[in-house]
C-alpha positions as CSV (number, residue, x, y, z in Angstrom):
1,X,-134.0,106.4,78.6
2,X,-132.8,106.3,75.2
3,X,-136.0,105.7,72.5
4,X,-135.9,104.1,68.7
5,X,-138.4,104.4,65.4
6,X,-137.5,101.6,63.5
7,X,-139.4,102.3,60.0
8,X,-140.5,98.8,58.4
9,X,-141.6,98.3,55.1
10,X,-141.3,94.6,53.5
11,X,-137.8,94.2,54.5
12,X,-138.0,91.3,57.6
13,X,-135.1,89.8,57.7
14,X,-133.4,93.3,58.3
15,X,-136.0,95.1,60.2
16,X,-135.2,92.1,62.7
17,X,-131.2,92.5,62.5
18,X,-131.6,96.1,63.3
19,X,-134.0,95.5,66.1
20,X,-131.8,92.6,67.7
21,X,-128.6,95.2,67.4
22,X,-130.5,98.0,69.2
23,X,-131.8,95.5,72.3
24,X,-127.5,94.5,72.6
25,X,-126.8,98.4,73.4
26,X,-126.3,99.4,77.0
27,X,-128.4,101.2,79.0
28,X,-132.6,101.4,79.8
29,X,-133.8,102.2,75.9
30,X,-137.8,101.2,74.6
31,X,-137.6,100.4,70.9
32,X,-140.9,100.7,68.2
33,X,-141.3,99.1,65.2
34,X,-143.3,101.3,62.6
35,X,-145.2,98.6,60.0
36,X,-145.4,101.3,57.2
37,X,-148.5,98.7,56.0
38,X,-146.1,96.1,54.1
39,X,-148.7,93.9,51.9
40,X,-146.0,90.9,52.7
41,X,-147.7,90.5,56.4
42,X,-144.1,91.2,57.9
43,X,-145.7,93.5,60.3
44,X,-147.8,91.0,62.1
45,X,-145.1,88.8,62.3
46,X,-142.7,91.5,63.6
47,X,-145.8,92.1,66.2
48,X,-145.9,88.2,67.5
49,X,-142.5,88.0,67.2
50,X,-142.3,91.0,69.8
51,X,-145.2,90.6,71.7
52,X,-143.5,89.8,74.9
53,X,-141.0,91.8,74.9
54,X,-141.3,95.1,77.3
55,X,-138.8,97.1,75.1
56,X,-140.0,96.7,72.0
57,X,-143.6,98.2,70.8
58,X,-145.0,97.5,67.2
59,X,-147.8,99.6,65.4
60,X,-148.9,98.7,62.3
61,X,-150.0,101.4,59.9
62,X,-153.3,101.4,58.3
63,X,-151.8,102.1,54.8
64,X,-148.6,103.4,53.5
65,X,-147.7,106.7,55.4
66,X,-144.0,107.1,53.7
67,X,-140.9,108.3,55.2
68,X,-141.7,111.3,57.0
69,X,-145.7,110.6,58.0
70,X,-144.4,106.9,59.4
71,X,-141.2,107.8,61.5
72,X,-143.6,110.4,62.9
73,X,-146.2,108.0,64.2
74,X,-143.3,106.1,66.1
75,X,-141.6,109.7,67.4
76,X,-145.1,110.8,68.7
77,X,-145.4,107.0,70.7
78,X,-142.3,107.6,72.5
79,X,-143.3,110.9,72.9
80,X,-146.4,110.4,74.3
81,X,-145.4,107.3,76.5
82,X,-141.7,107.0,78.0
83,X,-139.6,109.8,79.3
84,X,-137.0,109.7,76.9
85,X,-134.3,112.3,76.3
86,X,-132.6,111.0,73.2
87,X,-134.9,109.1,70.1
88,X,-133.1,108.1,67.3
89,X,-134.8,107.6,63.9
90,X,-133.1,105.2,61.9
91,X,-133.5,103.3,58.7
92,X,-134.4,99.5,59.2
93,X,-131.0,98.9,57.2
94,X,-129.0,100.8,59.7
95,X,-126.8,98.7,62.0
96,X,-125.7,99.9,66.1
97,X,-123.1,97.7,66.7
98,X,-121.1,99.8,69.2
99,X,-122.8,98.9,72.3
100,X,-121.7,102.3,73.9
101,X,-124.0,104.2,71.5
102,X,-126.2,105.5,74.3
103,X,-123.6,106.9,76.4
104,X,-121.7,108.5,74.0
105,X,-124.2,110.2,72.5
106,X,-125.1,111.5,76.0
107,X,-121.5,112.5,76.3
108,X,-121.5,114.3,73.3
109,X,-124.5,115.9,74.2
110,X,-123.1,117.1,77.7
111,X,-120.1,118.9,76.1
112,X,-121.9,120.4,73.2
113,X,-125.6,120.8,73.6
114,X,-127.7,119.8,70.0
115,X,-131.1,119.3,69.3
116,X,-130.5,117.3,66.4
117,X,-127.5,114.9,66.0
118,X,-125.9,113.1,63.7
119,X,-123.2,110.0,63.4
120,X,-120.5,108.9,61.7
121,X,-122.7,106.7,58.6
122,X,-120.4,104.7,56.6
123,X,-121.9,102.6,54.0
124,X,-119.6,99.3,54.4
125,X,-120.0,97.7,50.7
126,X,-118.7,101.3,49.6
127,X,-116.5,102.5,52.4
128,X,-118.3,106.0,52.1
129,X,-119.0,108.2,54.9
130,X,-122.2,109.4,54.2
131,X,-122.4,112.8,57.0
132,X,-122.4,115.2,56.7
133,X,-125.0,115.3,53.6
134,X,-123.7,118.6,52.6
135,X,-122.4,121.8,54.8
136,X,-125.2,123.9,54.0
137,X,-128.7,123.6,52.7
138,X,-130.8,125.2,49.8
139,X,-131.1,129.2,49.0
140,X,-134.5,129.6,47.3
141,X,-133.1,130.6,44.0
142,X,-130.7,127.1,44.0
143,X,-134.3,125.2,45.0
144,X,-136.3,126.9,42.6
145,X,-133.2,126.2,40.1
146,X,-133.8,122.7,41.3
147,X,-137.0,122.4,40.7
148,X,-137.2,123.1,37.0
149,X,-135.0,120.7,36.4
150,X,-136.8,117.8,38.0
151,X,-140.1,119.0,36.3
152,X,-138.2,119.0,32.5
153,X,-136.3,115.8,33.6
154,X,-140.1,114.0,34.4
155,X,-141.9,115.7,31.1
156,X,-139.5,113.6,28.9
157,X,-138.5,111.0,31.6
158,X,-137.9,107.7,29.6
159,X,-136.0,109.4,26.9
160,X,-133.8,111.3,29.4
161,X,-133.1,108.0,31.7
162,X,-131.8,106.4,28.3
163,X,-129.6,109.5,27.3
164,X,-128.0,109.2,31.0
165,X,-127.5,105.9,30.8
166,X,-125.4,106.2,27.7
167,X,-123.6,109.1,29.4
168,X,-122.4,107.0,32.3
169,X,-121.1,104.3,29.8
170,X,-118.9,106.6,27.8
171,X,-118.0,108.6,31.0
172,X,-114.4,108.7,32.9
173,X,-115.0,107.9,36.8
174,X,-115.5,111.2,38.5
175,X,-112.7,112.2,40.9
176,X,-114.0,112.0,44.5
177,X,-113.1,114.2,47.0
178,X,-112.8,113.2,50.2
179,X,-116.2,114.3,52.8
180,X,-115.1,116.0,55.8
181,X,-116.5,113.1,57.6
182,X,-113.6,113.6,60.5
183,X,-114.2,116.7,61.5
184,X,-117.8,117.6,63.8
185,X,-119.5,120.2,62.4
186,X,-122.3,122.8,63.2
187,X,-126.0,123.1,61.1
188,X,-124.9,120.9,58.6
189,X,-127.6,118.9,56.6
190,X,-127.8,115.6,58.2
191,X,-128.1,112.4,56.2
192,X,-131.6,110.7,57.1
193,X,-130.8,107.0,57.7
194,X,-130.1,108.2,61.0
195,X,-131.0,111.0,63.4
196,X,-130.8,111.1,67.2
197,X,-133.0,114.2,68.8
198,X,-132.4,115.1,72.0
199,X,-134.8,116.5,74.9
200,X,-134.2,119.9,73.5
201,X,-135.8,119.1,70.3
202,X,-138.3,116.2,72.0
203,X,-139.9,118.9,74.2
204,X,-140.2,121.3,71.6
205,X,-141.8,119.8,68.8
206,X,-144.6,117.0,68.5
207,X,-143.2,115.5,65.3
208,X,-139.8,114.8,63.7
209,X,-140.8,115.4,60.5
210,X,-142.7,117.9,58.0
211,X,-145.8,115.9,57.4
212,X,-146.4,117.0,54.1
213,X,-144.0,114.9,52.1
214,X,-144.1,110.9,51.4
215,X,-140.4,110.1,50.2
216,X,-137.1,112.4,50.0
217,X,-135.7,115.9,51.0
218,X,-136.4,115.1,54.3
219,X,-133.2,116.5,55.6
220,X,-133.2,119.5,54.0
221,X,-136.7,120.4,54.8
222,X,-135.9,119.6,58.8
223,X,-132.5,121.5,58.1
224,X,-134.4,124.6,56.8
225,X,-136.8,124.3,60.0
226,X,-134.2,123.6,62.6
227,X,-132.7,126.8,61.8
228,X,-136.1,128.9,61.5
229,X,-137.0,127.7,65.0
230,X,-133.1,128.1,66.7
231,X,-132.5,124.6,66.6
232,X,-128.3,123.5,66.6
233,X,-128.0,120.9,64.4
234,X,-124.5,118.8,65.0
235,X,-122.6,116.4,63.3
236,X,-120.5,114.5,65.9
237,X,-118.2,111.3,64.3
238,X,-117.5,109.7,67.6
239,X,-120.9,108.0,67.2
240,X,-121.1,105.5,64.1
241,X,-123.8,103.5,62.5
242,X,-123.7,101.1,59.6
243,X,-126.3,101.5,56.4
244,X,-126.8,98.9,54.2
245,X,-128.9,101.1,52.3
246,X,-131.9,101.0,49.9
247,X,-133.0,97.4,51.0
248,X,-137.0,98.5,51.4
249,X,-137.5,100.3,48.1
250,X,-135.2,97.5,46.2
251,X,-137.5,95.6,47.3
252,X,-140.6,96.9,46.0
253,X,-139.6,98.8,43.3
254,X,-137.2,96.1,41.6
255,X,-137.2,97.9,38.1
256,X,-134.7,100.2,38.3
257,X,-136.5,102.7,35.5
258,X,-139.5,102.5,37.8
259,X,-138.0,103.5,40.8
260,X,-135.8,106.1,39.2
261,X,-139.4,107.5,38.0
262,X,-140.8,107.5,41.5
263,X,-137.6,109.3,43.3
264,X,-137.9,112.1,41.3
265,X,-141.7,112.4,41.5
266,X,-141.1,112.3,45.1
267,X,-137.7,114.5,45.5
268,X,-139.9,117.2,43.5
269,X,-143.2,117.1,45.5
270,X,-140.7,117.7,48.9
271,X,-138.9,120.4,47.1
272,X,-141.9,122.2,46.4
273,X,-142.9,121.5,50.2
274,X,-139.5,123.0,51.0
275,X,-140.5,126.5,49.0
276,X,-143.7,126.9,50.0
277,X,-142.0,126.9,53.8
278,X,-139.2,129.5,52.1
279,X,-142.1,131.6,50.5
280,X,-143.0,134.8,53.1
């Protein structure tokens, strides 16, 4: 069996086109829906909506767990209940549309062994590939270098957003070089929208997540603790997904100051989660 954590927050109408695209795939799979408390009442509509269907489960939060605390409650229910040896946590804007998806990620798993696996993710309104994030995560002096630049960024934060804006309007298009999307590669830093973990990972640890964060740096934190613990991480483009992208916090954050604001406030608490794991 093949699990999914669908994280839902406000967005129906694509919480419901992801869901629909994961119950097409081939092969015995259980699917949960994680109501991350939308105030909209989506989540008790995504619960009738569901309710008699065997492979789909739908919990609804209490409040608003974020990112991490959320996808964890829906990792812990497959967990706890099905046998599974692959669950993939995956944005509710990311779309499976090969139907294969199951089998080769078990084929991919058979020939090179991962705990943690990511796809191809390409973005189709862009055409970007968007994994690997980046080849190798965060030395402690680049973090802590981060770190004070997020905290004077935030001290002066409406003044700064205007000077960048400026910026961008005089700037020349920055020259993109391509992302070694083709090519697998070994402990990179996977891109979040979605993650498949296999039994290796499953048997091994009782959460996907660090806990301690609410939005943001979630890769990089689970990067930094997959390699700790001797965890392969693998990038593998055989497998690809579709993200849409950003359609939850578009949603209710539709000033784009305020949910600049809020990023950062977030990126910065999960950096300083991510030293506090690097301090000895």
């Amino acid at each position: 069996m093949i699990g999914f954590v669908v994280l839902h927050y406000l967005a129906e109408e694509m919480t419901v086109q992801c869901a629909e695209a994961l119950l097409g795939l081939y092969g015995d799979k259980h699917i949960v829906l994680v109501d991350n408390a939308s105030p909209n009442g989506s989540g008790a509509r995504l619960a009738a909506r569901y309710q008699d269907n065997p492979s789909v489960s739908v919990l609804l939060s209490p409040h608003n767990e974020g990112f991490a605390r959320g996808n964890n409650r829906g990792y812990a229910h497959l967990r706890e209940h099905f046998s599974c040896l692959f669950i993939v946590v995956l944005n509710n804007d990311v779309l499976i549309r090969d139907k294969d998806f199951p089998a080769k990620v078990q084929a991919i798993y058979e020939e090179t062994p991962f705990a943690v696996l990511g796809p191809d993710i390409l973005n189709p309104n862009t055409g970007e590939h968007q994994n690997p994030g980046h080849l190798e995560g965060f030395t402690r002096k680049e973090l802590e270098e981060r770190i004070a630049k997020y905290q004077n960024n935030l001290q002066h934060f409406e003044w700064n957003h205007i000077k960048w804006r400026i910026k961008q309007c005089f700037r020349p298009a920055p020259s993109q070089l391509p992302k070694p999307w083709q090519t697998p590669a070994e402990d990179a830093v996977l891109h979040g929208a979605c993650l498949v973990f296999s039994t290796d990972f499953i048997t091994r640890r009782p959460l996907c997540f660090n806990p301690d964060t609410f939005l943001y740096f979630e890769e990089e934190i689970l990067h930094y603790e997959c390699r700790q613990d001797g965890l392969k991480l693998r990038y593998n483009p055989a497998v690809q997904v579709l993200h849409l992208e950003d359609v939850a916090t578009n949603l209710a954050f539709r000033r784009s100051l305020r949910k600049e604001k809020m990023i950062q406030q977030e990126t910065l608490h999960s950096m300083q989660v991510l030293l506090n794991l690097m301090t000895p």
